[in-house]
C-alpha positions as CSV (number, residue, x, y, z in Angstrom):
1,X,11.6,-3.2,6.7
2,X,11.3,-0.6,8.8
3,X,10.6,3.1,8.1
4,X,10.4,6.7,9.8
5,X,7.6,8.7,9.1
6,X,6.3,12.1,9.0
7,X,3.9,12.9,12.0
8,X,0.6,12.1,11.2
9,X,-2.7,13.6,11.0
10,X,-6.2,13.1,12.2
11,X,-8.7,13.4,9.4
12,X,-12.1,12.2,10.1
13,X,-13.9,11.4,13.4
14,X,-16.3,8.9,12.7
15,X,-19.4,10.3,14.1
16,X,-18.9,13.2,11.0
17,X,-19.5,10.4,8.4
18,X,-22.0,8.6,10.2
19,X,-23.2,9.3,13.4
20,X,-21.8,6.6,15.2
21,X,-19.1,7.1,17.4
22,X,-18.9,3.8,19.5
23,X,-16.4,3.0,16.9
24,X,-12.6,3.8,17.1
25,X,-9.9,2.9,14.3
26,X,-7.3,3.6,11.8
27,X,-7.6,2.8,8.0
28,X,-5.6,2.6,5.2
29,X,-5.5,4.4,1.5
30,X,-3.5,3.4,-0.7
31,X,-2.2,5.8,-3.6
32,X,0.4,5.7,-6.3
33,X,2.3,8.9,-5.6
34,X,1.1,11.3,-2.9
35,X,0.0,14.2,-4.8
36,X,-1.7,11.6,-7.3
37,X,-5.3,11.5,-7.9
38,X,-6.8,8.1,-8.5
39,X,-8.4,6.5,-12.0
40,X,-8.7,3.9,-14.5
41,X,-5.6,5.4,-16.4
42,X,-2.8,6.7,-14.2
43,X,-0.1,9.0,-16.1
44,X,2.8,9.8,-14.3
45,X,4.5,11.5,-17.2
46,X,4.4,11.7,-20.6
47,X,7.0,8.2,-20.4
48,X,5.2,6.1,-18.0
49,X,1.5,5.5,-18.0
50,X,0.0,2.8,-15.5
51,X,-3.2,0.6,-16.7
52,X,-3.5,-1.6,-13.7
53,X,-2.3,-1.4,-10.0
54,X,-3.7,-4.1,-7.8
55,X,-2.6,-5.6,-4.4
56,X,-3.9,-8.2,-2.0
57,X,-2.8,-7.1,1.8
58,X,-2.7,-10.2,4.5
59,X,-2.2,-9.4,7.9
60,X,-2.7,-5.5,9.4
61,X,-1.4,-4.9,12.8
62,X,-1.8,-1.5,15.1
63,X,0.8,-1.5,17.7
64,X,0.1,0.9,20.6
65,X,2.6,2.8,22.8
66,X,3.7,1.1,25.7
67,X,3.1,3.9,28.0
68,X,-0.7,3.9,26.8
69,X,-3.7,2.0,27.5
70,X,-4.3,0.8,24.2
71,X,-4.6,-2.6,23.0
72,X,-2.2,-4.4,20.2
73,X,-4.7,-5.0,17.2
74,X,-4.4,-7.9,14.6
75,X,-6.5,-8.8,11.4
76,X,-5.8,-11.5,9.0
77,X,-7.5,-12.1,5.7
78,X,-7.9,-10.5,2.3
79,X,-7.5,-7.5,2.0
80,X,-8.4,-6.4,-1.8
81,X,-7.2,-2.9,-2.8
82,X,-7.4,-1.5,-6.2
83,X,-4.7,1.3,-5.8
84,X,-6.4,3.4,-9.0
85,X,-9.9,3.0,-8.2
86,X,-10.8,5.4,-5.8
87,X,-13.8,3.6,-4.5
88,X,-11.5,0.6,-3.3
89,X,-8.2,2.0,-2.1
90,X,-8.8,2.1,1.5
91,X,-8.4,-0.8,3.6
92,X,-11.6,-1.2,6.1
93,X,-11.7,0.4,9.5
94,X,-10.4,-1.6,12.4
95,X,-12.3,-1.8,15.6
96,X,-9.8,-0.3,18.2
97,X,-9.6,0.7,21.8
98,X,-8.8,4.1,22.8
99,X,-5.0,5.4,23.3
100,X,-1.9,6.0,21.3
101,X,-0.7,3.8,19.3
102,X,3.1,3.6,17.5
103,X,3.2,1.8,14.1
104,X,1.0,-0.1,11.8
105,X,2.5,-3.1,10.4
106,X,1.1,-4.8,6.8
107,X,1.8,-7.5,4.1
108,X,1.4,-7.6,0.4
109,X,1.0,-11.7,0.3
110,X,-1.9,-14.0,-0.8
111,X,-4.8,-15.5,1.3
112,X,-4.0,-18.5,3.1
113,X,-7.2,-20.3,1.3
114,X,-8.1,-19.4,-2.1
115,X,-6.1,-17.8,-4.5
116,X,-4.4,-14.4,-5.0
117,X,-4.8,-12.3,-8.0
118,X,-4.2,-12.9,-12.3
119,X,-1.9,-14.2,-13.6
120,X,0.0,-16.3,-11.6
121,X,-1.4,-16.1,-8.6
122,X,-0.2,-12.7,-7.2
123,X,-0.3,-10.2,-4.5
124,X,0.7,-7.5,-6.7
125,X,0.0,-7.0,-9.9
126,X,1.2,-3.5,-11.4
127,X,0.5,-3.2,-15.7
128,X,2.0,0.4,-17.4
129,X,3.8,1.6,-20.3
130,X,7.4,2.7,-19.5
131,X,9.5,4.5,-22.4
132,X,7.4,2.6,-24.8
133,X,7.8,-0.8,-23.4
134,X,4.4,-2.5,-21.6
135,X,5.4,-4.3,-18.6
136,X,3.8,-5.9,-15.9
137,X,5.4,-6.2,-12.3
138,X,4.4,-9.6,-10.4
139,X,5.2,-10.8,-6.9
140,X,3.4,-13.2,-4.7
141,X,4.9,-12.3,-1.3
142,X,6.8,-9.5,-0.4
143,X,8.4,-8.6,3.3
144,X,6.6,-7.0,6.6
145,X,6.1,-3.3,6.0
146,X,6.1,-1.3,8.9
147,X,5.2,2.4,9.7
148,X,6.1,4.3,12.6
149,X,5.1,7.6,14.3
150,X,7.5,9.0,16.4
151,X,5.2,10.7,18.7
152,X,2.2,8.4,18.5
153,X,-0.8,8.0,16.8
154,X,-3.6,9.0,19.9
155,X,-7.1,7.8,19.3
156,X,-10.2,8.9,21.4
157,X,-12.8,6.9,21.9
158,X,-14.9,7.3,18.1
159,X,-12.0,8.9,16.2
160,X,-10.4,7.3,13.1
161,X,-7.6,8.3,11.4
162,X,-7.2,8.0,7.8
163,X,-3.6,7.6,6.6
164,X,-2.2,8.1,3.3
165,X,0.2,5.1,2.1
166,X,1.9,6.8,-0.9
167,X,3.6,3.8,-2.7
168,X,5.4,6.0,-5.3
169,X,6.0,3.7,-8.4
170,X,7.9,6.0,-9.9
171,X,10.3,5.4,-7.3
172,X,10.0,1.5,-7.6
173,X,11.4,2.0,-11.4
174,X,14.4,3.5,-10.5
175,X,17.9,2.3,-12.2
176,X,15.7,-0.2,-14.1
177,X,15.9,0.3,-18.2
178,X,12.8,-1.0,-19.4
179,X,13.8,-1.3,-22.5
180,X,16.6,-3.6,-21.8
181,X,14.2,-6.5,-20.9
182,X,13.5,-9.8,-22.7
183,X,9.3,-9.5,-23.9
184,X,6.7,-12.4,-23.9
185,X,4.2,-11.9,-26.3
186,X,4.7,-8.0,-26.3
187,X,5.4,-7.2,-22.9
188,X,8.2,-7.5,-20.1
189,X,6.9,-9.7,-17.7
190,X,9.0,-9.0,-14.5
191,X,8.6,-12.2,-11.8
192,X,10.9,-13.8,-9.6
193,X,11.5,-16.5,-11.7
194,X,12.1,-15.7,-15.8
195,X,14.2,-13.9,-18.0
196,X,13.8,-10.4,-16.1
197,X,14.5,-11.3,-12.5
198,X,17.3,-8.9,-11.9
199,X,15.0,-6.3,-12.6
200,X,12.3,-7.9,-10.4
201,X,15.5,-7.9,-7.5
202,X,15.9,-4.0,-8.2
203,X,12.3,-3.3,-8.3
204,X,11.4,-5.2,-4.9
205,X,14.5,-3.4,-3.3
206,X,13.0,-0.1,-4.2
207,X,10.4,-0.9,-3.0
208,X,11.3,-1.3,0.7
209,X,12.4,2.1,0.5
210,X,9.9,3.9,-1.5
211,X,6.6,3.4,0.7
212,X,5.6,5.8,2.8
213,X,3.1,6.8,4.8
214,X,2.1,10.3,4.6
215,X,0.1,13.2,6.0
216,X,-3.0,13.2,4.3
217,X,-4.4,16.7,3.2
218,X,-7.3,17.6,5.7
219,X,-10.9,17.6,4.1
């Protein structure tokens, strides 16, 4: 999946937040919609209200441009991000050399050892009330992400550059009818594998299209 974005920012050298500036980087924050704030309870209208919004994130690459010096950057693990809790929706900062670097690639999967999160072993787990009908959104693995910068992302030695992820779950809901689905105790349980799968097709195809990464307002 691959997507064009807007140019990007820098927003906060690291030396501002803590005096150190032998450190050089890019992280991630993850947010529901882009002009979203972040909280336990996340209403997006007076039809759709989201209780939970968790994701585990395996694998982050930073690739640089060619012409640069940088170097290509690659973590795996597990990456625990709590998309409504603005105290862990920000992936950690990633050690990187200086230069100018062209996309950052991610996956929503589970660890390689260990488990991912509840129920059913999950990289994402989403939880809201849509028209009146609770749901819950599963998935285990989902494709490569990647995000581009057209005219590069240029580090200097102890900058890092926070970008804004906007995931927009409004977006992921769209041509689904919620309250078409088959319910399990209550609630429409959407997985690749029961009654609601064509709506679990639909949702996962939105959202290929529907993340973003975004210019992040300047503090």
């Amino acid at each position: 999946m691959k997507l064009t974005l807007l140019p990007l920012l820098l927003i906060l050298p690291l030396g501002a937040a803590c005096g150190d500036t032998s450190t050089t980087g890019i992280g991630l924050e993850f947010s529901p919609y882009v002009d979203g704030g972040a909280s336990n309870l996340l209403i997006l209208g007076p039809a759709f209200e989201v209780t939970r919004f968790e994701v585990l994130v395996r694998e982050i690459k930073v690739l640089p441009d060619d012409t640069t010096d940088a170097t290509k950057y690659k973590a795996k693990g597990q990456f625990y991000v709590n998309v409504l809790d603005p105290t862990a929706n920000t992936t950690p900062i990633y050690d990187l050399s200086a230069g100018t670097y062209k996309k950052v690639e991610f996956k929503f999967d589970t660890p390689d050892t260990g488990t991912g999160l509840l129920p059913a072993n999950s990289a994402i787990v989403l939880e809201a009330t849509i028209d009146g009908v609770d749901v819950q959104y599963l998935a285990t693995k989902l494709d490569k992400v990647t995000l581009r910068d057209v005219s590069g992302i240029p580090l200097g030695a102890g900058d890092v550059d926070y970008f804004l992820v906007d995931l927009d779950i409004i977006g992921w809901f769209g041509g689904v009818d919620v309250t078409t689905l088959a319910l399990t105790d209550g609630v429409a349980v959407i997985d690749n594998k029961g009654a609601n799968k064509d709506a679990w097709n639909a949702i996962t195809e939105n959202i290929k299209t529907e993340i973003k990464m975004l210019r992040k307002p300047q503090k």
